[in-house]
DRENNUGU-101933 format. One record per residue (C-alpha): residue in one letter; x, y, z. Coordinates in steps of 0.1 Angstrom, whole numbers, plus 5000, padded with zeros to 4 digits. Example, Ala and Ser with C-alpha at 12.3 -4.5 7.8 and 13.67 -1.06 7.14 Angstrom:
2
A512349555078;S513749895071;
//
This chain:
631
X411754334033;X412554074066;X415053974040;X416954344039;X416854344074;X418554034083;X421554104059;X421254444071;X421754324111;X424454044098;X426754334081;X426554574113;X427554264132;X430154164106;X431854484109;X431454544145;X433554204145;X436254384120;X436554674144;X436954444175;X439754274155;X441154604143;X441654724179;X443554414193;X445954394164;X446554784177;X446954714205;X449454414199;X451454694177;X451554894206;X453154624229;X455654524211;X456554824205;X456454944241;X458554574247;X461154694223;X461555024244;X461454844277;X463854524269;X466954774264;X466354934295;X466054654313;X469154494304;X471254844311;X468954814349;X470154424356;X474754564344;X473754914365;X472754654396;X475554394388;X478354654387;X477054814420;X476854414434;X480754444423;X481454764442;X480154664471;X482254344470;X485054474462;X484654734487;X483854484514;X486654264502;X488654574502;X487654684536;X488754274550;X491954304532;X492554664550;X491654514582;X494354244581;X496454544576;X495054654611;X494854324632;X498254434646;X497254764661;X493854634673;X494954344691;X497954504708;X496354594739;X494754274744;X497754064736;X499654264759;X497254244792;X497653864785;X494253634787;X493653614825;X489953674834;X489053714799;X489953404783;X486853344755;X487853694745;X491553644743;X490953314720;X488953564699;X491953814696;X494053534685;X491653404659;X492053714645;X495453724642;X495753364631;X493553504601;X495953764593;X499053544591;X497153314570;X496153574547;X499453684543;X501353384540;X498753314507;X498853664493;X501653844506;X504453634520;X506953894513;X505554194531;X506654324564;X502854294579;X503353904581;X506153934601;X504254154625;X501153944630;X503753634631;X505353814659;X501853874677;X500653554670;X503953394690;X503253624715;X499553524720;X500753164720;X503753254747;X501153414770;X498753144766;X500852914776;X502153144807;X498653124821;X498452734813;X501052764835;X500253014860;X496652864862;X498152514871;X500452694897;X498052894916;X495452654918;X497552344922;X497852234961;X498851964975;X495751724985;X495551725027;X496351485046;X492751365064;X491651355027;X493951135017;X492950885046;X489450915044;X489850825000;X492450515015;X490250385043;X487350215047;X484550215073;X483949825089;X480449925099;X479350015066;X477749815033;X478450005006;X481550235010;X481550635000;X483550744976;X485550974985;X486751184952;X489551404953;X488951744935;X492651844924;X491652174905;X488252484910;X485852384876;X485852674863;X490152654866;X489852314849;X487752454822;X490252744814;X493052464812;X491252254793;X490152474767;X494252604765;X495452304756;X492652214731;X493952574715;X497652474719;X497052134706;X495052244677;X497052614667;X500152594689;X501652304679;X503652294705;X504052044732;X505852194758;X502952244780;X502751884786;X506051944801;X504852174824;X502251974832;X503551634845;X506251844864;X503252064885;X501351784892;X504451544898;X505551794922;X502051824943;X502151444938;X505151404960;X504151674985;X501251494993;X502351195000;X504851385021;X502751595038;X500951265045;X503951085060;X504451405080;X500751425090;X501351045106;X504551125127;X502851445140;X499251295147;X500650945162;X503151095182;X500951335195;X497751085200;X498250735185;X495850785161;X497050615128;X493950725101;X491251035095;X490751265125;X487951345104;X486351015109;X485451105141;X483351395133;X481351195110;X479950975141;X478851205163;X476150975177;X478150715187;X480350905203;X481150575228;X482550415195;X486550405186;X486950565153;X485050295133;X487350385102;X490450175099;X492450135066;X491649705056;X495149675044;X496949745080;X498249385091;X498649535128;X501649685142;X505349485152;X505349665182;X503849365202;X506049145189;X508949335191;X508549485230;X507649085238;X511149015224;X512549275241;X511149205272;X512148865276;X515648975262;X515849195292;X514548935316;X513448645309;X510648475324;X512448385353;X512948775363;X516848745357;X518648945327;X520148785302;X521848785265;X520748655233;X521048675196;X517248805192;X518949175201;X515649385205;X515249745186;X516649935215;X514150155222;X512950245191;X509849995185;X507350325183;X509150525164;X509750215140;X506150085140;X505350485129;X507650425102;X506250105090;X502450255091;X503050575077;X504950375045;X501750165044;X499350445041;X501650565015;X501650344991;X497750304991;X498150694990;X500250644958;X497850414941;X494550654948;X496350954938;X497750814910;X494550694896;X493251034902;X496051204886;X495450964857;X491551114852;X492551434856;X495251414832;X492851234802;X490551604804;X493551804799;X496351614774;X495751454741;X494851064740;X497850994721;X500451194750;X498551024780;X500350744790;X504050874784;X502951194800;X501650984830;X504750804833;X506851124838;X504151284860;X504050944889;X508450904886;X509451104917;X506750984939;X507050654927;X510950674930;X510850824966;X508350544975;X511050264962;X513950464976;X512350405009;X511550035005;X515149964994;X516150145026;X513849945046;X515649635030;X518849795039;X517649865071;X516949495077;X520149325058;X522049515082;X519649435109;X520949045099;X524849095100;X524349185136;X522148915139;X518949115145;X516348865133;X513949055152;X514349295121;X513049055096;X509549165110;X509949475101;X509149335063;X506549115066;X503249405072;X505049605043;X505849325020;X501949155027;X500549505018;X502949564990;X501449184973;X497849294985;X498349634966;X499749544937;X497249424918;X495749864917;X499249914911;X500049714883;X496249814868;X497150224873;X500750144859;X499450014826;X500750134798;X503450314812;X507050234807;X508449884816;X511150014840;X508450214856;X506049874858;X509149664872;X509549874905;X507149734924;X508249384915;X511549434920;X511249584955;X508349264966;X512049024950;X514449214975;X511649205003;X511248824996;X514848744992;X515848905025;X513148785039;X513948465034;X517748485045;X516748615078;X514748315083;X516948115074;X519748235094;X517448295123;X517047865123;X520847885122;X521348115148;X518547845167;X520947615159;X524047755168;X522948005200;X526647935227;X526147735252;X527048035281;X527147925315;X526548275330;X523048325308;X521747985320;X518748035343;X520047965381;X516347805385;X516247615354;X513447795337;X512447865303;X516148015286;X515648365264;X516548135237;X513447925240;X510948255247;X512148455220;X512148165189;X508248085201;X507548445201;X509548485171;X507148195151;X504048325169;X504548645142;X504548455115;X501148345120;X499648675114;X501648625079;X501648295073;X501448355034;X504148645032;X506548405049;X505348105031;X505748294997;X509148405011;X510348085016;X508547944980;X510248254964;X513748054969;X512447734952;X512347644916;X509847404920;X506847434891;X504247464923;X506847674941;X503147924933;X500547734955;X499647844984;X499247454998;X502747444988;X504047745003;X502147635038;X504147305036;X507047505032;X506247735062;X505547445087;X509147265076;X510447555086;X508947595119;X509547245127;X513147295115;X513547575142;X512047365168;X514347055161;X517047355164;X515947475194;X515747085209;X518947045200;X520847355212;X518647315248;X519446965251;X523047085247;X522947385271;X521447135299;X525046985301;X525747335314;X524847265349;X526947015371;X523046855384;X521546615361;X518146655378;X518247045374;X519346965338;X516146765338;X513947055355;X515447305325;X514547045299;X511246995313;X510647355319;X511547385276;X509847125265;X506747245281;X506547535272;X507347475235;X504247235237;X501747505258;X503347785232;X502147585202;X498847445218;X497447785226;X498247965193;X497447825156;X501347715155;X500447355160;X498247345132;X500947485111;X503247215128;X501146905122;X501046955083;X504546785084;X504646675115;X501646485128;X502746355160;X504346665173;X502446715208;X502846365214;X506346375211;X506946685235;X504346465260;X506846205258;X509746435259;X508046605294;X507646265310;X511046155301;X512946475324;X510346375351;X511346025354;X514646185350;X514146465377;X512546215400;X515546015397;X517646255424;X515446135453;X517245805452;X519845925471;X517846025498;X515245695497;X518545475497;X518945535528;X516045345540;X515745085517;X516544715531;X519844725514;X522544675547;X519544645570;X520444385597;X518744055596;X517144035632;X513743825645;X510344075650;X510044105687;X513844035695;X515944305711;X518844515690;X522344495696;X524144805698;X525744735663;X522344705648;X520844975665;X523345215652;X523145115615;X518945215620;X519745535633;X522445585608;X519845555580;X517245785595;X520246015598;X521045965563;X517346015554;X517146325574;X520646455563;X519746415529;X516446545527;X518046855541;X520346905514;X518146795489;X515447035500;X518247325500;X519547275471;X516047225450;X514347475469;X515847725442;X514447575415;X511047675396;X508847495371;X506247825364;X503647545350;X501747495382;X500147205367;X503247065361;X504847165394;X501747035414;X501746725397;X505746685402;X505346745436;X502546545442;X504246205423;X507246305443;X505746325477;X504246015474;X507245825465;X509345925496;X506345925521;X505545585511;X509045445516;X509545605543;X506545485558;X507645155548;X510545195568;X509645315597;X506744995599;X509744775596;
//
């Protein structure tokens, strides 16, 4: 019974297993089959979707192909109002545009819409580069004047130095610029902008060194100020203070030297006028030392405004278009600035025919700040042209070389000065001659190294270069001028008819020579060739003293024992002998008269010297006379 049971539960089981098995393979039936429906559909979903993907492209391409088609007519108002104000959306217009010829030039070359967009892309281009241009115009000034000197000068009092930057161009101008010729670099290809470049800036270049040069007539006519009103305003508490900015570079003015020469052409020391070779400026030191200045300034000017040029210029033109474009933009100022030199040089050759050696100063403060300078200059001129780089060194050469010649002929003109009776001092003072050659040599100590260099610059010696050398050079040519000037006095004392006035002249010379050189650095300049200089001139001073002294023998003879009678101490006189006693005295007397007339003319302006003269000389005849009148 258990037994029934048991297979009874095992079948129910086994067949409740069948039925379980009978529904899943149903079930399986039933997916596939409701795969196979599906799968068809599916596929006919995924073409439906990938010909609509296709429509919509090719209506989108469709749509940018039409709009090419349209740049033209949707640009045209903006092309035509031109990019000012709006520039980022002008640059956009001609993207577009750009796009469109592209497009056509692959896909359509033949069709009249490319010529149209070409059209309004040249357009676009043209009126970009009318507002490179205008943009560069409008904002383009020249830099003023009290700028300029405050960027040139330096303040004494001061450390560390300010830098004074010159702004040339508004930021937001610059940018506009900037990003124009990126564009015209890029797309334009065309480099005609650069031409319009270098000529704006050359020309506000130039003006400002011109309006600097006018700024310095103007302001030192009017006040004698040669640098930055504007410096004054920056010291308002020390308003006791001169102007504590002064440009490093200014060697100080010829005017000192050249009124001193005029002065003592006019009159001498000795108060009487006079003639000489050394023909002053005739009146027109100030306006000359102006000159000189102002051309100074200017070339510092030139330097700092051509460096600044030279950064501006890197932000706006390609790397490659720099240097050459730099080298057009500096050539007018830089030309003007040469012009003017070579005129200065002119100025001073002709100076020479007439035997203006006064002239020759004129040069040195130009030419010492010309060799200072041009180490800036030759760093700013790099990589520009060499005929551009060869200016400045061709104008320091025709400095140097007139220079030079003046010198030289100014030793000559020593040398040779006529022996003119009528422009002989009356008193036998210092002669023109001698006042204006010590004068003359005292200028060249405030450029001791300009004129030695000038003077080196004629040699072809290997160490023509050292300075040492150059400062032998300079101190054989001052002693060379001095032995002139010994000579030609020595000559123009046989001028007067008195040797002992001849002798005051000499002495006169000679000691002023030696009191000229002693007080200034001129005998330290002498002594490198010349070591025993001073004690030459001492002996040359003692010698026309002894010489001078010389012309109270004719007075002194007369009571010397020479005729004197022979007669016994206590024993009376005959007549004969008395007469020849008194005859002395009265030759004493007589002569003494005239002596005293005739000197009493004379001058020696050394009181020292006249004192001690006078002293020795007194001496001498009171003593002999004393002498006399015992016996």
């Amino acid at each position: 019974m258990i037994l029934n049971e048991d297979a009874s539960a095992r079948k129910r089981e086994i067949e409740e297993k069948l039925k379980q098995v009978s529904i899943l393979s149903s079930f399986e039936s039933r997916l596939m089959q409701l795969e196979n429906s599906i799968i068809p559909v599916h596929k006919q979903t995924e073409n439906l979707q990938r010909l609509q993907e296709n429509v919509d492209k090719t209506l989108s391409c469709m749509d940018h192909v039409i709009s090419y088609y349209h740049v033209a007519k949707d640009t045209d108002k903006i092309i035509r109002e031109g990019p000012t104000g709006r520039l980022d959306e002008y640059l956009a217009c001609i993207a577009k545009i750009q796009k469109a010829v592209e497009y056509f030039q692959d896909n359509n070359p033949d069709s009249p819409e490319l010529n149209t967009v070409k059209a309004r892309f040249e357009k676009g281009k043209e009126l970009l580069e009318a507002e490179f241009r205008g943009l560069l115009t409008r904002y383009s000034k020249p830099v003023p004047p009290i700028l300029i000197l405050d960027a040139i000068t330096v303040d004494e009092e001061l450390e560390v130095q300010e830098e004074v930057t010159l702004e040339h161009l508004p930021e937001a101008v610059l940018q506009d610029i900037i990003c124009i010729s990126g564009w015209l670099v890029e797309y334009g290809r065309n480099q005609d902008f650069m031409n319009v470049y270098f000529q704006i800036r050359s020309n506000q270049l130039d003006r400002s060194i011109k309006g600097l040069k006018d700024h310095f007539r103007k302001s030192s006519a009017s006040s004698g100020i040669l640098y930055s009103p504007a410096v004054q305003t920056k010291r308002k508490d020390t308003p006791t203070k001169k102007a504590p900015k002064r440009p490093v570079y200014i060697p100080g003015t010829i005017r000192k030297a050249q009124n001193l020469l005029k002065q003592y052409s006019q009159h001498g020391l000795d108060g009487k006028k006079g003639g000489s070779n050394l023909t002053p400026l005739e009146g027109k030191d100030d306006v000359l030392d102006i000159e000189i200045d102002s051309y100074i300034h200017c070339i510092s000017a030139f330097v700092k405004l051509a460096q600044s040029e030279y950064a501006l210029l890197t932000e706006i033109i390609p790397e490659h278009h720099q240097k050459k474009t730099f080298d057009s933009l500096i050539q007018e100022a830089l030309d003007n600035l040469m012009l003017e030199g070579d005129n200065i040089v002119a100025a001073a050759r002709r100076a020479i025919m007439r035997h203006d050696y006064s002239a020759v100063l004129t040069i040195f403060p130009i030419l010492r700040h010309l060799k200072q300078t041009k180490p800036d200059f030759d760093s700013t001129l790099q990589g520009t042209a060499a005929s551009t780089k060869n200016k400045l060194p061709t104008l320091i050469t025709s400095m140097e070389t007139i220079g030079a010649k003046a010198l030289e002929e100014f030793a000559d003109s020593i040398k040779n000065d006529p022996d003119k009776e009528y422009n002989m001092p009356k008193d036998g003072t210092v002669h023109e001659l001698t006042s204006n050659a010590i004068l003359f040599l005292q200028q060249l100590l405030d450029f001791q190294e300009t004129a030695g260099a000038m003077l080196a610059s004629q040699e072809t010696s290997s160490s023509a270069s050292s300075s040492e050398f150059s400062r032998r050079l300079l101190s054989t040519y001052i002693c060379k001028v001095l032995g002139n000037l010994q000579l030609n006095l020595l000559s123009k004392s046989k001028v007067y008819e008195d040797s002992a006035l001849s002798a005051i002249f000499l002495h006169n010379n000679y000691n002023y020579i030696l009191k000229s050189l002693e007080k200034s650095e001129l005998i330290q300049l002498v002594t490198v060739t010349q070591k025993k200089a001073e004690s030459s001139y001492r002996d040359l001073i003692e010698q026309q003293k002894q010489i001078y002294q010389r012309s109270w023998y004719k007075v002194t003879e007369h009571i010397t024992d020479r005729n004197m009678p022979a007669f016994q101490p206590g024993t009376k006189l005959k007549d004969k002998e008395r007469q020849v006693i008194k005859d002395k005295f009265k030759g004493f007397n007589d002569g003494l008269e005239e002596l005293c007339k005739i000197q009493k003319v004379w001058a020696i302006p050394d009181k020292e010297q006249r004192d001690s003269i006078r002293h020795a000389q007194r001496r001498g005849v009171s003593e002999a006379y004393r002498a006399f009148l015992q016996r």
